[in-house]
N, C-alpha and C positions, 0 to 999 in steps of 0.2 A: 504494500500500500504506500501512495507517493504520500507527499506531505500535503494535500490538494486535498487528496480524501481524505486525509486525517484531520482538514479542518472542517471539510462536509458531515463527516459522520459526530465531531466535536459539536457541531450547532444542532445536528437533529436528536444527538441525546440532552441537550441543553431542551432542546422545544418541548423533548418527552417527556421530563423529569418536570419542568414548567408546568404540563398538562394535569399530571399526575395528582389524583388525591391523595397527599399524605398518611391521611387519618386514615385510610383506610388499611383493612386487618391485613396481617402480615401475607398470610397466604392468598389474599385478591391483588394487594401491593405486586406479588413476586409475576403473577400472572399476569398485569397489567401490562407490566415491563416489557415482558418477555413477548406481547401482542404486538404494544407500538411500536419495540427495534427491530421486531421484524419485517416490518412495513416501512421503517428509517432506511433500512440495511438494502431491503429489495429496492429502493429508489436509487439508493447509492450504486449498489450496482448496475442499473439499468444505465445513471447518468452517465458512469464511467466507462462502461462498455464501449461506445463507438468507435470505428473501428475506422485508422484513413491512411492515405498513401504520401508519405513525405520522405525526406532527403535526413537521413543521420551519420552520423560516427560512432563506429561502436568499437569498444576497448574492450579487450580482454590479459588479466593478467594470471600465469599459473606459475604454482612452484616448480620447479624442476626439478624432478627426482623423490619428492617425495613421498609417493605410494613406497617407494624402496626404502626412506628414512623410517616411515612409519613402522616397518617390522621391529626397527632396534630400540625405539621408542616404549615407554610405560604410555597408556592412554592417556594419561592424563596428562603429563607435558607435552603429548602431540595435540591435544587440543586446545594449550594454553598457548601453542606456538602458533595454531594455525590461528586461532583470534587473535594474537596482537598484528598477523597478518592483514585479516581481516581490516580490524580497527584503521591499521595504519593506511590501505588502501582506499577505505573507505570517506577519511578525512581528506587523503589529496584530490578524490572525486569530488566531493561538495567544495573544497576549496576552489574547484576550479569550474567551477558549475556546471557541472554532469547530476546522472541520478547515478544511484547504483542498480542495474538491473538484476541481479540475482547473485547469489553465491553458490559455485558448481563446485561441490568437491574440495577441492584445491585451487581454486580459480576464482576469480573475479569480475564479471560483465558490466561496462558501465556504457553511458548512453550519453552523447551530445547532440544536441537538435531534435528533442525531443522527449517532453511529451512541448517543448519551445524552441521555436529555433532564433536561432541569434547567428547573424554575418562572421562572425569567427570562432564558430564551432570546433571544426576542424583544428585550428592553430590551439584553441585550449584544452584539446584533447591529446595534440601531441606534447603542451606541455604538462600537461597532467601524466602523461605515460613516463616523462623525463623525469618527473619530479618524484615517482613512484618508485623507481629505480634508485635515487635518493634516499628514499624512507628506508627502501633495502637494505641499503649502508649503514643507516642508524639503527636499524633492527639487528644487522650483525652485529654490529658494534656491541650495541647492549646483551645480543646471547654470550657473548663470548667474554664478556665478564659476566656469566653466570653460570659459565661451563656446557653452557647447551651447545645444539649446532648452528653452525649458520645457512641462514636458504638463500636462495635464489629465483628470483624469477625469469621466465622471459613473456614478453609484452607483444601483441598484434594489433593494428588498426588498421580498421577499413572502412569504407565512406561509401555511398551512394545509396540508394530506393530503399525503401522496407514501408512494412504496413506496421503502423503503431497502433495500440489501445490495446482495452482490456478483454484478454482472449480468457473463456470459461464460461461457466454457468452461473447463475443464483448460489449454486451451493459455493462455486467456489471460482475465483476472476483473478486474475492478475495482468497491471500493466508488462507490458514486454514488445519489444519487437519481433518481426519475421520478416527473412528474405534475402537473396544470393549474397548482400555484404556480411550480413551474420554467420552465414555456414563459412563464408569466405573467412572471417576474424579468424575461427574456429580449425581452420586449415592451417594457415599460415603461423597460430598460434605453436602450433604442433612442431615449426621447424626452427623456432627460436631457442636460442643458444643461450646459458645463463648470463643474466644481466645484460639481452640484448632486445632490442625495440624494429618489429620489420612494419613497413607500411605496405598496405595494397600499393597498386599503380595509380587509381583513383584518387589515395588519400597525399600519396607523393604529388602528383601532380597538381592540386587542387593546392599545395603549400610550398610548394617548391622554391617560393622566390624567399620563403623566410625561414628555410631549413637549410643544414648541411648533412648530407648523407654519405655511407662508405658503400662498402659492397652492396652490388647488386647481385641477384642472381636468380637466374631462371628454376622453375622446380615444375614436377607434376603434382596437382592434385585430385581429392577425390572428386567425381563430379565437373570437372571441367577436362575439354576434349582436347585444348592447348598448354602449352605452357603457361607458368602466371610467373610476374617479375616482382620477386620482391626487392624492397628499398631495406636497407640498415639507415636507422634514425643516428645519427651523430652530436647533434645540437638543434637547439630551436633558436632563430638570431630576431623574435620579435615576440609579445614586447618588451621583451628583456632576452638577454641572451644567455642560454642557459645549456651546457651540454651531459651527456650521459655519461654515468663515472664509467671509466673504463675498470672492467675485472680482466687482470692479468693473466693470459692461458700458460704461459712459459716460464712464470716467476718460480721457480722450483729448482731442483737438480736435475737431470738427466743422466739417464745411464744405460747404456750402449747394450743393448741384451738380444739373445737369438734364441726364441722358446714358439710354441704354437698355440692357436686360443682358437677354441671354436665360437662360430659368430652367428646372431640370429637375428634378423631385421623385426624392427618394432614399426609395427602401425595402427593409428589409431589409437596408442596406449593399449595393444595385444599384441604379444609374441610369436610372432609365425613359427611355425614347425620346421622347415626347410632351415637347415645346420651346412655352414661351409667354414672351411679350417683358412686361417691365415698363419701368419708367421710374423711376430712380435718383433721388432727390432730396434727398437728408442723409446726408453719409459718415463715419466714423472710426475711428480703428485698428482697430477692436474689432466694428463692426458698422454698420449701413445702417438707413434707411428707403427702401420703393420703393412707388408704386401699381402694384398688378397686378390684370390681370382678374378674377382667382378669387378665394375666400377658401381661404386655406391653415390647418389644421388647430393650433392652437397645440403647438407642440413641434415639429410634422413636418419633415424636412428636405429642404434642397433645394442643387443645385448650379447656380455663377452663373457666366455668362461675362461679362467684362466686355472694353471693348477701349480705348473713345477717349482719347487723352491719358496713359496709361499707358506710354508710350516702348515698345514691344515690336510686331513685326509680328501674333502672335500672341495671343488674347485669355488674358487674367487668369482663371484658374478657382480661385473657393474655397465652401467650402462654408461652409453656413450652419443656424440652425434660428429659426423662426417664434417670436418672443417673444409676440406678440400683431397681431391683424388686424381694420381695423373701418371700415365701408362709411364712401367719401368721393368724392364726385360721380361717382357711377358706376364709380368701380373700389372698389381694398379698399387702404387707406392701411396698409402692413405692418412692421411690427419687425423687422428681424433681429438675431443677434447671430451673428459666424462660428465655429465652429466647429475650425477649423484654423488652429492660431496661430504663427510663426515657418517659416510656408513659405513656398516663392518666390513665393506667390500674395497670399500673405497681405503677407511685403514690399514688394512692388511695390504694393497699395493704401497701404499709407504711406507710403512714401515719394512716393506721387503727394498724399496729404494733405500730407505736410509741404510739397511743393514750390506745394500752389494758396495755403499759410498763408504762405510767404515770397520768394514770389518777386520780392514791389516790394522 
């Protein structure tokens, strides 16, 4: 419920309570109530329902990796982390005058241009997505004097058509939007890299004169018959200049290793069955080089088992996403960088780095 209906349905239980005989017995009193906000409630619905076709920006932000963090977690500091998430995403949406459309999961949906639209939508959404990225930093900041872990997000925007209003019945409505830039947010979501911001082509284009972006890059998605071109957000240069902190892929050690990992592509946040072997060859905290047979998709994800010299009977699983991939003596010389940072998957590669860095 927006704040719109929160002031309609605030005046129609004021008018009901107004109408209301006091003096009457406890048990006619409760019945009374219960008649007129039912007729409050069904007007409120009916008024908010309409349903129309306009122009938005729709944000979405998700953690990264954490369905995997969740295993090592007790519940209940996984759901004290995922609210200050929450909270904290939630304040740079209204700071920047967005709604919040919903909480999915691990994720965040927020909404510009709509259920009002205002001439610079779009620009306050991408700095809302910058500034969210921000909050990220100070949310590390503060786990990490508290011994917890730290997250990550990665952020998508995308712009053009949707049908807005409140989709459901009497029993039960909610604003929201629908429509190709939403599934599109929802895609493109999927290929962001921690602590990194992609825009549709639409939402680039539409802001281009007062952003600075880096890579581009082509990808397939679900649902569409071409390629789609995503933008990397860099800075926003109006009206204030503001850029995206950068998280360092390489600030780590490296160490030169020759082992093999079986690999399995993630789509849609589901593991495909189809297993192919690579061959490990540059390690560090933070991520791998390996040759594998294929070429893998830049962005797309995959999950890694690894085993030898790891101290564990059981193989090392962490995931990862494709920075970049490019033919070398017959296989495909590949980037990764992991994805899932401060789990027991993710520990256990470092601590196997730090152990090959000092063990003379």
């Amino acid at each position: 419920m927006q704040h719109k209906d929160r002031e309609l349905l605030l005046a129609g239980l004021t008018a009901v309570l107004d109408d209301l005989d006091l003096a009457a017995a406890p048990g006619q009193l409760e019945s009374a109530v219960r008649e007129r906000l039912a007729v409050k409630l069904a007007d409120l619905l009916q008024s908010t329902k309409p349903i129309v076709g306009t122009r938005a920006t729709i944000l979405i932000a998700d953690l990264r990796g954490f369905t995997t963090l969740m295993e090592s977690l007790p519940t209940v500091q996984m759901v004290e982390l995922l609210n200050r998430f929450f909270a904290a995403m939630a304040q740079v949406v209204e700071r920047h005058g967005g709604i919040v459309d919903k909480f999915m999961g691990d994720s965040v949906m927020a909404l510009f241009g709509t259920p009002e639209r205002r001439g610079d939508d779009q620009l306050r959404a991408l700095t809302c997505a910058v500034e969210m990225q921000h909050a990220m930093a100070d949310l590390n900041r503060e786990s990490e004097s508290r011994g917890e872990p730290r997250l990550y997000a990665g952020i998508a925007v995308s712009t053009g058509d949707v049908m807005a209003g409140s989709f459901g019945s009497d029993i039960h409505s909610e604003f929201t939007v629908i429509g190709d830039p939403v599934n599109l947010a929802a895609r493109i979501e999927a290929y962001s890299l921690r602590g990194q911001i992609l825009l549709s082509e639409e939402t680039y284009r539409g802001a281009a004169d007062h952003i600075q972006i880096g890579t581009v890059n082509e990808v397939m998605v679900k649902g569409k018959a071409n390629p789609v071109k995503l933008y990397e957000l860099k800075a926003v240069t109006r009206p204030r200049p503001i850029a995206v902190p950068a998280i360092e892929v390489r600030k780590s050690p490296r160490i030169l290793v020759d082992f093999p990992a079986v690999f399995r592509r993630v789509e849609d946040k589901r593991i495909l069955s189809e297993r192919f072997v690579g061959k490990v060859n540059d390690l560090g905290y933070y991520g791998m080089s390996a040759d594998l047979p294929l070429i893998l998709p830049t962005y797309s994800e995959v999950i890694m088992s690894l085993s030898p010299g790891f101290g564990t009977e059981n193989p090392v699983e962490v995931y990862a996403r494709v920075l970049r991939a490019r033919r070398d003596k017959g296989g495909y010389r590949t980037n990764l960088q992991f994805t899932t940072i401060d789990t027991p998957g993710h520990r256990r590669v470092k601590q196997y780095v730090d152990h090959m860095l000092w063990r003379k």
